[in-house]
C-alpha positions as CSV (number, residue, x, y, z in Angstrom):
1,X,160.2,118.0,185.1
2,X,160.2,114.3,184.3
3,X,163.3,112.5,184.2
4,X,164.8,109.1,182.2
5,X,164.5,107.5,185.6
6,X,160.8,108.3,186.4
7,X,158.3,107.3,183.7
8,X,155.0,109.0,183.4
9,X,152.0,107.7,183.4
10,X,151.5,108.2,180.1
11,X,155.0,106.8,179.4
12,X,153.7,103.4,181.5
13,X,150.2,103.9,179.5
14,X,152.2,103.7,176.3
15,X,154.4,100.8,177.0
16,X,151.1,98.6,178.1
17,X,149.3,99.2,175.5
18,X,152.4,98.3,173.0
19,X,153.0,95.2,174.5
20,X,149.9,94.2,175.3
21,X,146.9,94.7,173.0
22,X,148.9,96.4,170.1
23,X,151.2,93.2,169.9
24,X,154.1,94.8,169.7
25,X,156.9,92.7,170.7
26,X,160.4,93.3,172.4
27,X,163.1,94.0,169.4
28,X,160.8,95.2,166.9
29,X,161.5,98.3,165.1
30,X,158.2,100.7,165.3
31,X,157.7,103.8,163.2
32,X,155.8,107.1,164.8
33,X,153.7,108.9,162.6
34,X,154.6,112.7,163.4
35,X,152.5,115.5,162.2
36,X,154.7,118.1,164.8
37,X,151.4,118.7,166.6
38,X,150.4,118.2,170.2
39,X,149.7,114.4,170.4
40,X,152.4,113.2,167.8
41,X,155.1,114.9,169.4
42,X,154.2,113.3,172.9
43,X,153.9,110.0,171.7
44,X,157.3,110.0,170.1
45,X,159.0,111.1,173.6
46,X,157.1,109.0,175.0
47,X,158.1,106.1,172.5
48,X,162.1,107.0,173.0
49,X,161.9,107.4,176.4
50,X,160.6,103.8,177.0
51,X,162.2,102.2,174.3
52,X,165.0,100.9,175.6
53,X,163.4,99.2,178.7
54,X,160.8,97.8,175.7
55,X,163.8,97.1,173.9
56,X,162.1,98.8,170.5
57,X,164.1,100.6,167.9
58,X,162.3,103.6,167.1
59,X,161.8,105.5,164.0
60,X,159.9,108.5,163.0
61,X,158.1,109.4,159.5
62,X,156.5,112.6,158.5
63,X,154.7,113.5,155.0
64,X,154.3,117.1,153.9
65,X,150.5,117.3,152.0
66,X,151.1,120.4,150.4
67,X,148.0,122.3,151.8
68,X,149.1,124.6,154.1
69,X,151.8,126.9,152.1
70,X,155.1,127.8,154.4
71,X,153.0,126.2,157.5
72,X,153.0,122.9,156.8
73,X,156.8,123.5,155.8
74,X,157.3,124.6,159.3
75,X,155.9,122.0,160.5
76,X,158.2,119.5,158.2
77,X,161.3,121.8,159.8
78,X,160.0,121.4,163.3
79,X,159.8,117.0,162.9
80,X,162.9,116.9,161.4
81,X,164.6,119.1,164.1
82,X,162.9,117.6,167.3
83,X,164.0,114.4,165.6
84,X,167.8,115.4,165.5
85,X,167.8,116.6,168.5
86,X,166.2,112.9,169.5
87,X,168.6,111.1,167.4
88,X,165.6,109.5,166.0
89,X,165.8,108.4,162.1
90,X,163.5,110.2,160.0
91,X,161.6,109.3,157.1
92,X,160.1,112.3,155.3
93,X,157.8,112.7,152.0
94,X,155.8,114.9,150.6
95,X,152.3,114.5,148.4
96,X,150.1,116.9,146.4
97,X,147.1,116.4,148.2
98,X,144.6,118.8,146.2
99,X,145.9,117.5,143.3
100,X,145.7,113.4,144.6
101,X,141.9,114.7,146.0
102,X,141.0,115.7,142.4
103,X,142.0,112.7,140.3
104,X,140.6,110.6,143.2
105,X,137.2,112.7,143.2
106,X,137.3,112.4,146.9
107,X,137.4,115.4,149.8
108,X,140.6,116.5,150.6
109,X,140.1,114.9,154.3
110,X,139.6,111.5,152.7
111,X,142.5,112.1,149.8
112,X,145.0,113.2,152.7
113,X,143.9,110.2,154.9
114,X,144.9,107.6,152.2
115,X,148.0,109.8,151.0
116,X,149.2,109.3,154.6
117,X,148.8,105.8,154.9
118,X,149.9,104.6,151.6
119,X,153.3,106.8,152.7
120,X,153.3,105.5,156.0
121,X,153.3,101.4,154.7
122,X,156.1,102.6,152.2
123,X,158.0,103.9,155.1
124,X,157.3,100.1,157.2
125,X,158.6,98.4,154.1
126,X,161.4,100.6,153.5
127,X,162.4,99.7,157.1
128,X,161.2,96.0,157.6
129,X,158.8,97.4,160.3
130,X,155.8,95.5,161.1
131,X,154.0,98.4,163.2
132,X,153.6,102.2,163.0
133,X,152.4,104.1,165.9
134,X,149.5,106.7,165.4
135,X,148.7,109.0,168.2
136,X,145.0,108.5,168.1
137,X,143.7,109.6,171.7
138,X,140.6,109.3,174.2
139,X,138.5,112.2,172.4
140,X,139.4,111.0,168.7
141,X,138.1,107.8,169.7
142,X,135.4,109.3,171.1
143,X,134.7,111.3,167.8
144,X,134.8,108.6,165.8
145,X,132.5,106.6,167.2
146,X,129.9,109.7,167.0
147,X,130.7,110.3,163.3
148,X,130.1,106.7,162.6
149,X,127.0,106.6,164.5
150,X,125.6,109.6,162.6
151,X,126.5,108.4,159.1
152,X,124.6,105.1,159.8
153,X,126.9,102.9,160.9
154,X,126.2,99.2,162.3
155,X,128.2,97.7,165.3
156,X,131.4,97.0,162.8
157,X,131.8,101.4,162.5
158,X,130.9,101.6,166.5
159,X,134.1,99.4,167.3
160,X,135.9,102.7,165.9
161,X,139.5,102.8,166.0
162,X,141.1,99.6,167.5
163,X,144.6,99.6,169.4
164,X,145.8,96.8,166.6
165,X,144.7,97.1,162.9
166,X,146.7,95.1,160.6
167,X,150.3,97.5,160.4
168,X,149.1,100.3,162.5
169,X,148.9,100.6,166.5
170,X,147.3,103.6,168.9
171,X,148.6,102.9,172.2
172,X,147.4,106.2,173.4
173,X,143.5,105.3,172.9
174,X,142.9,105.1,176.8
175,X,144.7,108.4,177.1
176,X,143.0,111.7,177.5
177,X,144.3,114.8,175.4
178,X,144.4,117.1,178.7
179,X,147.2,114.7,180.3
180,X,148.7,114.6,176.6
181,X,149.3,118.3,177.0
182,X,150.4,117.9,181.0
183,X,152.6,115.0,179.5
184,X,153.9,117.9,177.2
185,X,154.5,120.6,179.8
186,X,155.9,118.4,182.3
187,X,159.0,118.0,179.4
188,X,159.1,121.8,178.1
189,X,158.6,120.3,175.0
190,X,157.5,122.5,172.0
191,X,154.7,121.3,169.5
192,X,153.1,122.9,166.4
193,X,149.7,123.8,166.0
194,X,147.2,123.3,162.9
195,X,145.8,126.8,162.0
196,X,142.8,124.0,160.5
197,X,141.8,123.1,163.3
198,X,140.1,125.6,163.9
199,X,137.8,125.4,161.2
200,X,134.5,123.8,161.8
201,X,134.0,123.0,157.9
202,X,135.5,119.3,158.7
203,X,133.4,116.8,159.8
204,X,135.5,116.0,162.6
205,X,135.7,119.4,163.7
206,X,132.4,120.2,163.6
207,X,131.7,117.1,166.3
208,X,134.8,118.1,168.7
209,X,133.6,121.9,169.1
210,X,130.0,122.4,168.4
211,X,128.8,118.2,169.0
212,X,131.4,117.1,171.7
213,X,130.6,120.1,173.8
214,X,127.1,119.8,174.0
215,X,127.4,115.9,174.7
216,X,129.8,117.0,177.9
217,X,126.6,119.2,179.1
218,X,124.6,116.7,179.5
219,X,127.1,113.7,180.4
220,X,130.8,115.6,181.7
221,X,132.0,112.1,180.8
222,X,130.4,111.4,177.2
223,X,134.0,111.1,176.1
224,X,134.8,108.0,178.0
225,X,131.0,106.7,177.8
226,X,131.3,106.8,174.0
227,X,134.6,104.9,174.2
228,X,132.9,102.3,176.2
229,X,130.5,101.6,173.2
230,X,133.3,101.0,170.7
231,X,135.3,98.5,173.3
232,X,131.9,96.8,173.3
233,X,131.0,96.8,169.6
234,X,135.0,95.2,169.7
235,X,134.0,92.6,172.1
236,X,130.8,91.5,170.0
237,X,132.5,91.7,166.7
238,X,135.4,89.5,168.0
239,X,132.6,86.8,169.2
240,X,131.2,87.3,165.7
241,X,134.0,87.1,164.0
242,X,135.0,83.6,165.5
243,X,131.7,82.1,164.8
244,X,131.5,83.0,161.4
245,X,135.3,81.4,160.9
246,X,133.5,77.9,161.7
247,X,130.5,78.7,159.1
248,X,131.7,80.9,156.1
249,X,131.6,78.8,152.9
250,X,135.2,79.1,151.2
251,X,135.7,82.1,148.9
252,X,137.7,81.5,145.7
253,X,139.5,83.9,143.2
254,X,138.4,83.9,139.4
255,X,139.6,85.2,136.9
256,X,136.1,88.4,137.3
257,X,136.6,88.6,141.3
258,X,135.6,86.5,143.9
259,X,133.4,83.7,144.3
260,X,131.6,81.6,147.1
261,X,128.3,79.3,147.5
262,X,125.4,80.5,148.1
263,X,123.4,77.8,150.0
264,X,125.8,78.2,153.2
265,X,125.5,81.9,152.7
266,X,122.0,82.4,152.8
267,X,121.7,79.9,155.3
268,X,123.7,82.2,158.0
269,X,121.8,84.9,160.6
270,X,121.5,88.3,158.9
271,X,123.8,89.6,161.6
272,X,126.9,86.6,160.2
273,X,125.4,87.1,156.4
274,X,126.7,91.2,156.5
275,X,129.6,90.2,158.0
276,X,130.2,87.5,155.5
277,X,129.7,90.2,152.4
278,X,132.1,92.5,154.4
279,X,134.9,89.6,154.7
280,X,134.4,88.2,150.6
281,X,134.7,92.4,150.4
282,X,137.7,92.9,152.0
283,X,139.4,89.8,150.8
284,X,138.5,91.3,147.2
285,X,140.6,94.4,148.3
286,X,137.6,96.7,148.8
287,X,137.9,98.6,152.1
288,X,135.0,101.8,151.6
289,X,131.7,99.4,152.4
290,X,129.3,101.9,152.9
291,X,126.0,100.4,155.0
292,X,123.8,101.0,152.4
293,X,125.5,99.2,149.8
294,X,126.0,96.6,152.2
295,X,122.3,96.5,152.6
296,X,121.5,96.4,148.8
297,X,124.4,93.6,148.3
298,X,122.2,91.5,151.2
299,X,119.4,91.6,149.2
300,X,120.7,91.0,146.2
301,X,122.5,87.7,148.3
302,X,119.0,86.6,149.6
303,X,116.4,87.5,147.0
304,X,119.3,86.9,143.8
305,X,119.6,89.5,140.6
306,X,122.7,92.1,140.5
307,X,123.7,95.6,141.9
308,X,126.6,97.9,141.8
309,X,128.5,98.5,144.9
310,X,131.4,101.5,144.6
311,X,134.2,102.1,142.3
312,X,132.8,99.9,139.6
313,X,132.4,97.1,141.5
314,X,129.2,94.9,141.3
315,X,128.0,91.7,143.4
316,X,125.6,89.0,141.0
317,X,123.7,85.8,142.8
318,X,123.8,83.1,140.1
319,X,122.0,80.0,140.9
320,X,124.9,78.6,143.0
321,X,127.3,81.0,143.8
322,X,127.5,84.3,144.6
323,X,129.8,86.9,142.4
324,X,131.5,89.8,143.3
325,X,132.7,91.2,139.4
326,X,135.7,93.8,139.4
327,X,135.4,96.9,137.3
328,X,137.8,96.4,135.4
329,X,137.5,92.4,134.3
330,X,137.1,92.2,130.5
331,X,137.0,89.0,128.4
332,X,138.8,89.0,125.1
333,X,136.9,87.5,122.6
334,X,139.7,87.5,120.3
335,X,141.5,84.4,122.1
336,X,141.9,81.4,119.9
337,X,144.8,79.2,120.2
338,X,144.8,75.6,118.1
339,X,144.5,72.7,119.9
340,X,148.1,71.2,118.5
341,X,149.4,74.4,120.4
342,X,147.2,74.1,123.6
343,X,147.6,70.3,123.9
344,X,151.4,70.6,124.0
345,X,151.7,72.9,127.4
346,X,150.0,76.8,126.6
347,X,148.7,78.0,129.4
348,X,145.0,79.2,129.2
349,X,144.4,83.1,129.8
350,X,142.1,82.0,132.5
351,X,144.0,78.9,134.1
352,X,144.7,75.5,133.5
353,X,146.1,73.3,130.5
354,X,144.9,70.6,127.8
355,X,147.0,68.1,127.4
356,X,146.1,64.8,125.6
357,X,146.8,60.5,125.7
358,X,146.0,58.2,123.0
359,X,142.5,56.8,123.2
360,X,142.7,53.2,125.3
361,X,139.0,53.0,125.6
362,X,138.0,55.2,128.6
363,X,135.5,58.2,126.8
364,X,135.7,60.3,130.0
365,X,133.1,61.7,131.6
366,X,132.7,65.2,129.8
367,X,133.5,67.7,132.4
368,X,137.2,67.2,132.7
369,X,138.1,64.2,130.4
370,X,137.0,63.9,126.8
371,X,138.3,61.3,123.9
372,X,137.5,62.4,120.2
373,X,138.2,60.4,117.2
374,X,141.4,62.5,115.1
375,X,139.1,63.4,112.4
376,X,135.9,65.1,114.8
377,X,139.6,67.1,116.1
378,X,140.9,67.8,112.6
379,X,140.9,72.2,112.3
380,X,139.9,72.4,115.9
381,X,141.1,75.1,118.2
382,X,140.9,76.4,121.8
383,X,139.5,79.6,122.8
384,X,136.5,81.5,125.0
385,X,132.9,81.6,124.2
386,X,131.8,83.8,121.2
387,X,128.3,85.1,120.6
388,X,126.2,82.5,117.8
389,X,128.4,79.8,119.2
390,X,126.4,76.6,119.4
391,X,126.5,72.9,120.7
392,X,124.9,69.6,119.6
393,X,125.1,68.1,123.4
394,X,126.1,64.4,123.7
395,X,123.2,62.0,124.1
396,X,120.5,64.9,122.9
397,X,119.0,65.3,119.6
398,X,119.7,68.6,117.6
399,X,121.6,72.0,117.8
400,X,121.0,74.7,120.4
401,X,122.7,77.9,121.4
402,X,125.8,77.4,123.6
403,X,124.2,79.7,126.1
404,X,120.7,77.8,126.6
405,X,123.4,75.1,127.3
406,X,125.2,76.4,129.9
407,X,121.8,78.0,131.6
408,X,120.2,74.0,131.2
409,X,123.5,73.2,133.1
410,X,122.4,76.1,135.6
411,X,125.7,77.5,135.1
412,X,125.8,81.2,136.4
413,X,126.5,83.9,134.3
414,X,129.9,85.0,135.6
415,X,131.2,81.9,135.3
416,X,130.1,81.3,131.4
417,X,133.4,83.7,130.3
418,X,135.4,81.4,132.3
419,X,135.3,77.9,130.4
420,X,137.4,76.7,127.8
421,X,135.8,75.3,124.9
422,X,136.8,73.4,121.9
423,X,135.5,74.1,118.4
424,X,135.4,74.7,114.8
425,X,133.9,77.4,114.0
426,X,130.7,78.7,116.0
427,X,130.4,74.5,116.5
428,X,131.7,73.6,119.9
429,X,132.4,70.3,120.4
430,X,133.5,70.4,123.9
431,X,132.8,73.1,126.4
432,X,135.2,71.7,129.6
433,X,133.3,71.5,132.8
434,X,129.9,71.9,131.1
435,X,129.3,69.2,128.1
436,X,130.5,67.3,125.0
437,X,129.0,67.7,121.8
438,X,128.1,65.0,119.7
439,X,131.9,64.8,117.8
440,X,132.7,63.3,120.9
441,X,131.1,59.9,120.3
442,X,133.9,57.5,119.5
443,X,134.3,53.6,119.7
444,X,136.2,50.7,120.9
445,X,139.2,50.8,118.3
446,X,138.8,54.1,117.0
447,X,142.4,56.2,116.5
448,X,141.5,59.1,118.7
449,X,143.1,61.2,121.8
450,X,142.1,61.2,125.6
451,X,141.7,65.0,126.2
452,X,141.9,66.1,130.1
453,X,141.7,69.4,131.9
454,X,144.2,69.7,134.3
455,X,142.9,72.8,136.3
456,X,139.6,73.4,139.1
457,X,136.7,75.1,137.6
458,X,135.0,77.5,140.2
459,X,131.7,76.2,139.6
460,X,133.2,72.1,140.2
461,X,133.6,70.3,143.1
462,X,132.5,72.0,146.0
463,X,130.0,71.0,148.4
464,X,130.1,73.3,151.9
């Protein structure tokens, strides 16, 4: 029988792991994510019987995913009991995870995975926590690494489950489950059991009893070998990842997505340039990155065109930049504001302000600054670009569509919803960042009004 005075293994396991790679540190408050079964249970002892040595406050939180009838109630009773009788503080919820699974049209696996989490970062906020412990072990590490593997994966999926990712920490991933359950036994403490997993329908259960098994045949240690792949693929990626911090061209937010040049892109290895998709990716906010659709978005990067990704998403190579368009970004065409309005403070739907100076002679050089003469001004108004809208460009003869304009410019697609224009009518006479028309030619003595653009334009001003 283990005693306060005499911490396991585990128990010294546990407290290394938090303090060291987790990054856990003394006085924080962390949150265990109990299920009531096997490995859950022991990491919570296990988290109060160290914390005061640690000098952690611990808190437990438990979510109910309404798939298991009066089992997984049990299960909610058991927490909540084992928790009293812990005088740990529990937070508890409960989701309708066939229901979330069907409006996400996603498995149930995947629809109780992000149910969890999403409840599990609620919980952290709720109790200014800045880390919640999973219970993640030496075989699930193991399995993970084999399910990547067999979906495809590169060496980002090998590197598997990591003792620190962003909120959550597993400072049981270089524990085994057999001294889990000796940890277990050595308390008298209870645990529940999943009657799912059992089942060999899941992915995952499918590898730990039919795949695992015949691994262990031919390699009794395949659990730790396979571990020792994903601590690898960790140590490249982390060499990876710091030489792609000194080369990554800056990505900036547009109004559509995300944006960055393409020259530094395309100038990077192949093995920095999919790493550079993933991080413009996951700065957009889009975690699921399948290979494949990492693949296609490389091409599309190196050879130029357009392809969808997932969830609506789509990734464009313009002639200078590459795009990365969110479903849901829709222009409205119906934007007009008049200029009086927009020169005294409106701000634009996309960004930035027009304000105006009497003309003292300086024209501007038609990208940001602009003078006009009162009368070329007189009905104008500000607004977004309109199909039939056309420009008679400063210093050229003749009219031409606005669009044949913007591509002379080499202005890339994405970017054409993005800039403000002046004009009467379908005639623009100044679309900002791109060119003046014509009704911007004005002279020495003329009454007229210095027009500037007080805002960045995506497609201005970089050069790395």
């Amino acid at each position: 029988m283990l005693t306060s005075m005499a911490p396991s293994a585990l128990e010294r396991r546990v407290r290394d792991a938090l303090l060291g790679p987790c990054g856990v540190s003394p006085g924080e408050t962390v949150i265990a994510a109990v299920s009531g079964g096997a490995d859950s249970t022991a990491l919570l002892h296990a988290l109060v019987r160290i914390a005061g040595d640690c000098h952690l406050r611990v808190e437990a939180a438990h979510l109910e995913h309404g798939m298991r009838g009066e089992e997984s109630l049990a299960d909610a009773r058991f927490v909540r009991n084992m928790c009293a009788r812990l005088g740990v503080p529990l937070r508890e919820g409960s989701a309708d995870v066939p229901r979330l699974a069907q409006s996400w049209k996603t498995g149930l696996e995947d629809a109780a995975r992000r149910a969890r989490f999403a409840f599990l970062r609620e919980c952290a906020c709720a109790a200014g926590a800045r880390s919640v412990a999973l219970a993640h072990h030496v075989q699930d590490q193991a399995e993970t690494v084999l399910l990547h593997a067999v979906r495809g994966s590169d060496g980002r999926g090998l590197c598997a489950m990591r003792a620190r990712n962003g909120l959550f920490v597993r400072p049981m991933l270089e524990t085994r489950r057999e001294e889990i359950r000796d940890y277990l036994r050595a308390l008298d403490a209870a645990f529940c059991e999943d009657s799912t997993n059992a089942s060999v329908e899941p992915a995952r259960n499918r590898v730990r009893w039919q795949a695992m098994p015949a691994l262990r045949a031919i390699n009794p240690r395949a659990d730790e070998a396979l571990c020792r792949v994903a601590r690898a693929a960790q140590r490249d990626e982390a060499y990876f990842d710091a030489v792609l911090d000194s080369l990554m061209p800056p990505v900036r937010q547009t109004p559509y997505g995300l944006c960055a040049r393409l020259a530094p892109l395309r100038g990077l290895h192949p093995a920095l340039r999919s790493r550079a998709l993933l991080r413009i990716l996951w700065q957009a906010g889009v975690e699921q990155a399948p290979c494949e659709r990492v693949e296609a978005a490389d091409r599309v990067l190196c050879a130029g065109g357009a392809c969808g990704l997932w969830g609506g998403w789509r990734i464009e190579a313009g002639w200078t930049h590459l795009h990365l368009l969110r479903p849901d970004f829709a222009p409205d065409p119906g934007f007009e504001l008049p200029l009086e309005a927009a020169l005294a403070g409106a701000r634009l739907p996309w960004g930035g302000r027009l304000s105006a100076s009497p003309f003292a002679g300086c024209t501007g050089d038609g990208l940001l600054a602009q003078a006009f003469t009162e009368d070329a001004l007189s009905g104008a108004v500000v607004r977004y670009r309109r199909p039939g809208d056309g420009i008679r460009p400063f210093g050229a003869s003749g009219q031409q569509k606005l669009k044949q304009t913007m591509i002379d410019r080499r202005l890339d697609r994405p970017f054409r919803a993005l800039v403000p224009l002046i004009a009467r009518g379908s005639d623009v006479l100044w679309a900002v960042g791109v060119r003046a028309g014509q009704q911007a030619a004005i002279h020495k003595g003329d009454a007229g009004l210095y027009i500037t653009f007080d805002d960045e334009l995506p497609w201005m001003g970089e050069t790395t």
